[in-house]
SETOR-175139 format. One line per 3 residues: for each residue x negated, y, z negated of C-alpha. Coordinates in Angstrom, 1 decimal. Layout:
BEGIN
X/Y/Z ~ ...
END
This chain:
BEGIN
-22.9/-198.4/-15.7 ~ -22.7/-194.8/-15.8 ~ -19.8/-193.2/-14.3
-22.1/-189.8/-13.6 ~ -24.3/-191.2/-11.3 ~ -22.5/-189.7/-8.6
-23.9/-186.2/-9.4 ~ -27.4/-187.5/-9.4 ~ -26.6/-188.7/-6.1
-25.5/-184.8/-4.4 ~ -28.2/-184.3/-2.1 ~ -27.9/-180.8/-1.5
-28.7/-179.9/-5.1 ~ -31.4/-181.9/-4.7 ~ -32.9/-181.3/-1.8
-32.5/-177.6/-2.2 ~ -34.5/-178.0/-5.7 ~ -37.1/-180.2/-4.0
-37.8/-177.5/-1.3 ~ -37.7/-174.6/-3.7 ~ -40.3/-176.7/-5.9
-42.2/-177.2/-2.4 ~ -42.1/-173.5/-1.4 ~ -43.8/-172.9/-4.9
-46.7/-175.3/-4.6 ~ -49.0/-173.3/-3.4 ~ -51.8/-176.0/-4.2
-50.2/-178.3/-1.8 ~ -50.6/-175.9/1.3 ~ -54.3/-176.2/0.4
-54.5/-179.6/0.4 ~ -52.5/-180.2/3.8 ~ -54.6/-177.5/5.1
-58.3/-179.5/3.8 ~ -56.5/-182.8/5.5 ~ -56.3/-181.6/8.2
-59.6/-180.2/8.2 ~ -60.8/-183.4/7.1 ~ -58.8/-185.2/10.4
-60.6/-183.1/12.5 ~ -63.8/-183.5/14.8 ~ -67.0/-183.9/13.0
-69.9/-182.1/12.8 ~ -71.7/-184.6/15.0 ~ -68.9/-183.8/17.6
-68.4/-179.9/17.4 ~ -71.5/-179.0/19.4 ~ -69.6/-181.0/22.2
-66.5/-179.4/21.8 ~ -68.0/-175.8/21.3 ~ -65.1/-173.3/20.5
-62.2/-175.7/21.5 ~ -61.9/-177.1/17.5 ~ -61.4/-173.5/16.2
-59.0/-172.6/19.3 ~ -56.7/-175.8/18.7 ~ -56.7/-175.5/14.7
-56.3/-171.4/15.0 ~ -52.7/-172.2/17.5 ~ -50.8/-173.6/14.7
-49.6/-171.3/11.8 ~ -50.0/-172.8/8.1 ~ -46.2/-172.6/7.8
-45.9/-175.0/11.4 ~ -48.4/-177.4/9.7 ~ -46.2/-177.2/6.3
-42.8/-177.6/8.0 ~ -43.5/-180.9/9.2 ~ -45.0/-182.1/6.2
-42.6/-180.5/4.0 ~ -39.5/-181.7/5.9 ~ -40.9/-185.4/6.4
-41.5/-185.5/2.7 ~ -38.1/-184.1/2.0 ~ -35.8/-186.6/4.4
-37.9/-189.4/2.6 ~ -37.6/-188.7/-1.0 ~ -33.9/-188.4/-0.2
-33.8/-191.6/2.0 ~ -35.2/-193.1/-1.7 ~ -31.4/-191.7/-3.3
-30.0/-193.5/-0.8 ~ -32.0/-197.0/-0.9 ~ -31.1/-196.3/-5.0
-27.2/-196.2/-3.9 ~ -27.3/-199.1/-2.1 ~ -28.4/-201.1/-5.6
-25.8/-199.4/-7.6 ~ -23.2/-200.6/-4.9 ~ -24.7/-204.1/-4.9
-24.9/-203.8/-8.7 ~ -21.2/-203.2/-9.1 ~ -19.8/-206.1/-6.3
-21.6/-208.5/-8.9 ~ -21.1/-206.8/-12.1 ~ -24.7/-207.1/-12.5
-27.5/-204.5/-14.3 ~ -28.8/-202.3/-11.4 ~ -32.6/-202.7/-12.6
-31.9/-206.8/-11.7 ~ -30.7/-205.9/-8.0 ~ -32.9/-203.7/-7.8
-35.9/-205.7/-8.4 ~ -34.6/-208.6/-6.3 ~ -33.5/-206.3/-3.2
-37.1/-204.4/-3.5 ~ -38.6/-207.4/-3.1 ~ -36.8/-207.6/0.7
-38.1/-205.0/2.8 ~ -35.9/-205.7/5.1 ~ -33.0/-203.2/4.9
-30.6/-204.8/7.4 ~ -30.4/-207.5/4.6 ~ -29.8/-205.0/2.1
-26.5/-203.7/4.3 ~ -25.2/-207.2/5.4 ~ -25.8/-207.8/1.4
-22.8/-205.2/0.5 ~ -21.0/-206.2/4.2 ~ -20.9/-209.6/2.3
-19.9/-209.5/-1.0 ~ -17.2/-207.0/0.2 ~ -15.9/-209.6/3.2
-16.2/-212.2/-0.4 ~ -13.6/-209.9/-2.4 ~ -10.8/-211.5/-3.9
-8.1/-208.8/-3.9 ~ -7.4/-208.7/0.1 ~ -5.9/-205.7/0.5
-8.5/-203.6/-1.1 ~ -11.2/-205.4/0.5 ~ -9.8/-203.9/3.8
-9.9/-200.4/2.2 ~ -13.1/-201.7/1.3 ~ -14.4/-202.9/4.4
-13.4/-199.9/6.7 ~ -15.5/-197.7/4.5 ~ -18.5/-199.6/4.0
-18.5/-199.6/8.0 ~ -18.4/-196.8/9.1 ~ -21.0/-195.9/6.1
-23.4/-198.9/7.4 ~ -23.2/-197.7/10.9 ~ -24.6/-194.6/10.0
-27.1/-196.1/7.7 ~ -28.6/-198.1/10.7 ~ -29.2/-195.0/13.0
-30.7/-193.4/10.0 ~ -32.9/-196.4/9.1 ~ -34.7/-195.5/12.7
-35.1/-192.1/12.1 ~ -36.7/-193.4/8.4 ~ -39.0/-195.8/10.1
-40.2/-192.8/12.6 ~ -41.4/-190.5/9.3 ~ -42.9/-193.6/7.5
-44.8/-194.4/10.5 ~ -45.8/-192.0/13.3 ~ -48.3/-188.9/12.6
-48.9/-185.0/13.5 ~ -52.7/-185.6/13.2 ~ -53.1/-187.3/16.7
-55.0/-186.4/20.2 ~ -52.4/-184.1/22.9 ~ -54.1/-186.4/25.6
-56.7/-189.3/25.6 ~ -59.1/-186.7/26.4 ~ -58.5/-184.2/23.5
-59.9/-185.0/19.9 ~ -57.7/-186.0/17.3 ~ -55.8/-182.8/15.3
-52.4/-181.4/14.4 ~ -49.2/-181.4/16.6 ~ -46.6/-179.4/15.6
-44.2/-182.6/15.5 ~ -44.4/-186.7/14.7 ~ -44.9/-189.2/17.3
-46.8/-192.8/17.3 ~ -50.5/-193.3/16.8 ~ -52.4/-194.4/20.4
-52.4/-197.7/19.2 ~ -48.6/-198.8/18.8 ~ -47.5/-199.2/22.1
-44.5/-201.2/20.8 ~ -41.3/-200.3/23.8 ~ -39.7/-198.8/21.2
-42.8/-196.5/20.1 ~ -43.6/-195.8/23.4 ~ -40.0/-194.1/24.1
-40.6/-192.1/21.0 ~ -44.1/-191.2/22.8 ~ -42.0/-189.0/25.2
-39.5/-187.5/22.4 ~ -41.6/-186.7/19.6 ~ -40.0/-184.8/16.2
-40.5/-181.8/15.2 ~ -39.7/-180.0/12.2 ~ -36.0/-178.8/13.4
-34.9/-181.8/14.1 ~ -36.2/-183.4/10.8 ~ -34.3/-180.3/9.5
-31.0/-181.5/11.2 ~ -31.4/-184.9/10.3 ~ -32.1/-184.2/6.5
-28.3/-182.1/6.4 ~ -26.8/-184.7/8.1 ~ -28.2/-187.2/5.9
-27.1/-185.2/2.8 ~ -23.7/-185.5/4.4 ~ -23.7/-189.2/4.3
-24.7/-188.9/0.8 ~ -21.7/-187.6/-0.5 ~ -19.6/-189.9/1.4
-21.5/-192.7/0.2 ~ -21.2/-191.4/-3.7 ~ -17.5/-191.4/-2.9
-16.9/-194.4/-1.7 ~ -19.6/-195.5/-4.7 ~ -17.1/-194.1/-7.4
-14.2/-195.0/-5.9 ~ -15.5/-198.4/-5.6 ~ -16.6/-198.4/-9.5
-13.2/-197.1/-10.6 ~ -11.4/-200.0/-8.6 ~ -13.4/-202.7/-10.5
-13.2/-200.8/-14.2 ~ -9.2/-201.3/-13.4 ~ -9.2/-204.9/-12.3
-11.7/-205.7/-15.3 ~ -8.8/-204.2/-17.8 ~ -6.1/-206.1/-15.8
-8.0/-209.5/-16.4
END
């Protein structure tokens, strides 16, 4: 396994690279900008709706439209760093090749499983007093992973290209809330507190934060079992 892996995993390097390659692509304003148009009423509707299509496209800047898209994309690719941490953790509690956990912990989409997985094989260690070490970390680092996982599960899954009211066609919102037709209790509480591109902002730096922590407790976790491996 290769001790550097930690760098790979410094979000803010990262991040700040993905959203300075984002800020360049100037072809992918353009094709946000024809989806939505795309999303929008069609032509069978816009004699009904007279000026209101052109009035609710023109209140929304390009850079509002690509804010939201940008930052969802962003918190998601680095979401995928962390899902990749996760399998080098699991990788080195069994002294296994990452591509193998990998594979078989892809193949669960259920993350919960993938954190109880690493709550497990640490609670399974056989030296006891750094398993406690162990075990405080990884808690406080899977407690944090489960509030994030719901923040995850909002980007993957609610839309800006929804109606304002039941009344209203379908178009851009400057944030992300459900579609009309998950009325989960869960959803339906997000309904009232959509996200907008600010607080996908915040939750993307704090995220980068639990990055680090997690590559730290990552390497110190690899160093611990390169010294019992020489001690056996």
């Amino acid at each position: 396994m290769e001790p550097s892996f930690r760098k790979r995993l410094r979000l803010r390097l990262q991040y700040r690279v993905h959203a300075l390659n984002l800020k360049a692509a100037d072809a992918q304003s353009k094709v946000i900008r024809a989806l939505t148009e795309l999303l929008g009423p069609d032509e069978n509707r816009k004699s009904e709706l007279g000026d209101a299509s052109s009035d609710r496209k023109s209140q929304f800047s390009d850079a509002q439209i690509d804010s939201i898209y940008r930052n969802t994309g962003m918190f998601l690719s680095v979401w995928s760093v962390v899902e990749s941490s996760i399998i080098q953790i699991v990788s080195i509690l069994l002294e296994c090749d990452p591509d193998r956990i990998g594979t078989v912990l892809y193949l669960n989409v259920n993350f919960g499983i993938w954190l109880d997985s690493v709550s497990n094989l640490i609670d399974s260690g056989e030296d006891s007093s750094l398993r406690v070490i162990q075990q405080k970390k990884w808690r406080d680092i899977e407690k944090k992973l489960r509030r994030f996982k719901d923040v995850r599960d909002r980007l993957a899954h609610h839309t800006a290209l929804r109606s304002s009211s039941d009344r209203a066609p379908a178009g851009f919102q400057p944030n992300l809330a459900p579609n009309n037709f998950d009325q989960r209790p869960k959803s339906l509480k997000h309904s009232a507190d959509p996200l907008t591109a600010e607080q996908i902002k915040f939750y993307i730096d704090n995220l980068g934060l639990l990055v680090d922590q997690i590559g730290d407790f990552t390497e110190e976790l690899l160093n611990l079992y390169k010294l019992r491996r020489r001690g056996s």
